[in-house]
C-alpha positions in Angstrom: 0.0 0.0 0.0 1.3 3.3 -0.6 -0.7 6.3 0.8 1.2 9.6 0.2 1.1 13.2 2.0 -1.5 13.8 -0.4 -4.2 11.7 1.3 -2.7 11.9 4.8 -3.1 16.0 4.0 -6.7 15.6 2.7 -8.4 13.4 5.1 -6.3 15.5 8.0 -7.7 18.6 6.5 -11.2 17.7 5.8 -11.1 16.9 9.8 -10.6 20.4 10.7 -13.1 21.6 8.4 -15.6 19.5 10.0 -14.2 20.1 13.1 -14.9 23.3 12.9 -17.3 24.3 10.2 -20.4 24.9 13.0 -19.6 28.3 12.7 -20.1 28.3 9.0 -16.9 28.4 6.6 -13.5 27.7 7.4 -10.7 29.6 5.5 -8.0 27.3 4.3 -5.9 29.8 5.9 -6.5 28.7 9.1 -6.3 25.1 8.0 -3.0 25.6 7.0 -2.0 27.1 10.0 -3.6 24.6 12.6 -2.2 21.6 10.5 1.4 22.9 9.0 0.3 22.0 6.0 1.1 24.4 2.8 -1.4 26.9 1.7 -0.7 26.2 -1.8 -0.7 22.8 -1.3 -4.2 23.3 0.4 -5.5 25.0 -2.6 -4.8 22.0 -4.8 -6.4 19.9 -2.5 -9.5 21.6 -2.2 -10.1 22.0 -5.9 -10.3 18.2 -6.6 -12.6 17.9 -3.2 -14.6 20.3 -4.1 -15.0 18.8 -8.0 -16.2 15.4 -6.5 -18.7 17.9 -4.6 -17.3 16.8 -1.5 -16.7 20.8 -0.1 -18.2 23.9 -1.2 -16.4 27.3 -1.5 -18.1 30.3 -0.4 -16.4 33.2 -1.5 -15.8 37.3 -0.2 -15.4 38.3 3.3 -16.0 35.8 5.7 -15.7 32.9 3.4 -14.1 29.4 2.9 -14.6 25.8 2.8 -17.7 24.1 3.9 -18.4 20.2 3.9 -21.0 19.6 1.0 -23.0 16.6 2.1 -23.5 15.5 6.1 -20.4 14.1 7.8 -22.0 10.9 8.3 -22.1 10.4 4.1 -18.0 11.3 3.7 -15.5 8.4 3.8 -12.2 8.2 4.2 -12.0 6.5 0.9 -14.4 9.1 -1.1 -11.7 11.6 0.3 -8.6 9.6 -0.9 -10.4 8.9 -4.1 -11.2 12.6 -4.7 -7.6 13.7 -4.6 -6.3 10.6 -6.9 -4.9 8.9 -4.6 -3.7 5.5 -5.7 -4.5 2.4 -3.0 -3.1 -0.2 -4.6 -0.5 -2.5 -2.9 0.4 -4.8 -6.3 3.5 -4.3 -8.1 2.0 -4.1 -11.0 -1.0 -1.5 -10.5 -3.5 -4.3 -10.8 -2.2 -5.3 -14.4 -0.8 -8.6 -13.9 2.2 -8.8 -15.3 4.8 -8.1 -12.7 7.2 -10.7 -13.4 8.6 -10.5 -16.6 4.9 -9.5 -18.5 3.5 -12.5 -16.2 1.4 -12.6 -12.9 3.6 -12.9 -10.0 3.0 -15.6 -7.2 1.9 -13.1 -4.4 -0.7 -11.0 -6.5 -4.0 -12.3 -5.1 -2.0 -11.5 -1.8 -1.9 -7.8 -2.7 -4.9 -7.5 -4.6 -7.2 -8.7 -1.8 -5.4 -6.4 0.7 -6.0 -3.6 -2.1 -9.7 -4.6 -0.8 -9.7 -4.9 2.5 -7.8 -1.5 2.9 -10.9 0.0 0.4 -13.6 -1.7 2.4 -12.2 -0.3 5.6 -11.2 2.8 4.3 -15.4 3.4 3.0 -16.9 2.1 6.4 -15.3 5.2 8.1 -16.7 8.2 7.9 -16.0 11.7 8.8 -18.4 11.9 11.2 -16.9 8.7 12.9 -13.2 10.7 13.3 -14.5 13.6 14.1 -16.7 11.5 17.2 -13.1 10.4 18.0 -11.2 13.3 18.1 -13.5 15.1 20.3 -13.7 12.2 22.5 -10.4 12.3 22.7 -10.5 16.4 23.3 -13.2 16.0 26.0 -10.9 13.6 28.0 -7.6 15.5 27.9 -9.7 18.4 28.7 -11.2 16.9 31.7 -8.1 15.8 33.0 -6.4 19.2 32.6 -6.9 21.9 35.6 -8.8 25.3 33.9 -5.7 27.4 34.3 -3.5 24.6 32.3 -6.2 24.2 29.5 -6.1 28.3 28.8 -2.8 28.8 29.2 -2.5 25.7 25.8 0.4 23.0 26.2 3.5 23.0 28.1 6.4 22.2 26.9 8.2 18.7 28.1 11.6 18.1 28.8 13.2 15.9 26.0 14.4 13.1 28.0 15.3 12.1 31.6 18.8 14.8 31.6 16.5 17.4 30.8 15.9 19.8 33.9 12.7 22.1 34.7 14.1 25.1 36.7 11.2 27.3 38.1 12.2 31.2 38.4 10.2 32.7 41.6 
């Protein structure tokens, strides 16, 4: 299997737009800048999503990126798919003739992970990661004091050499 930046960048992005498109649309500005991801590259990105009519723009003051169908209809693989993304783990793109113009010994191997990874890939939605992550926000939040959560994260020391020195 070989998943690129390219659909690690998409599906990470659409996240944050459905993270936070409640309060209407989400400038890929601030995408970029939440996820250190290029605003360029963004750009890119969100024409092909928004050709398979999986975002729509909005433009002028106040505009940006909305999700064009409910979360719950989105997968992971319609994302992928969207920005051409090849998931294919065969040798031979699904051609059959890897070895020497013949089918290699392993290719029903490949090509039925190539379908397990698609089947998984379309039973998750963007509605399910989205549950997850704020899950996940709710209990790091709940186990942060107020002051701690406000103030955003702390830095750590490296490894076990590292020394905290407080300045009263």
């Amino acid at each position: 299997m070989r998943l690129t930046t390219k659909g690690r960048f998409a599906v990470t992005a659409m996240m944050d737009l459905a993270l936070r498109g409640d309060d209407g649309p989400v400038a890929l500005a601030g995408v970029s800048e939440r996820q250190k991801i290029s605003l360029s590259y963004l750009e890119q990105l969100f024409g092909k999503l928004r050709r398979f009519k999986l975002v729509d723009s909005v433009r002028g003051p106040g505009g940006g990126y909305c999700i064009a169908r409910p979360l719950s209809m989105v997968t992971v693989a319609d994302i992928i798919r969207a920005v051409d993304e090849p998931l294919d783990a065969t040798q031979c793109g699904g051609r059959e003739n890897c070895q020497d113009e013949h089918r290699c010994m392993t290719h029903d191997l490949w090509s039925t992970l190539n379908s397990r990874m698609y089947d998984y890939l379309s039973s998750v939605s963007l509605a399910d990661l989205v549950a997850r992550q704020r899950e996940k926000e709710a209990k790091a939040g709940a186990a942060t004091p107020l002051e701690d959560r406000r103030a955003g994260p702390h830095p750590r020391p490296r490894n076990t050499r590292d020394k905290v020195v407080a300045v009263i």
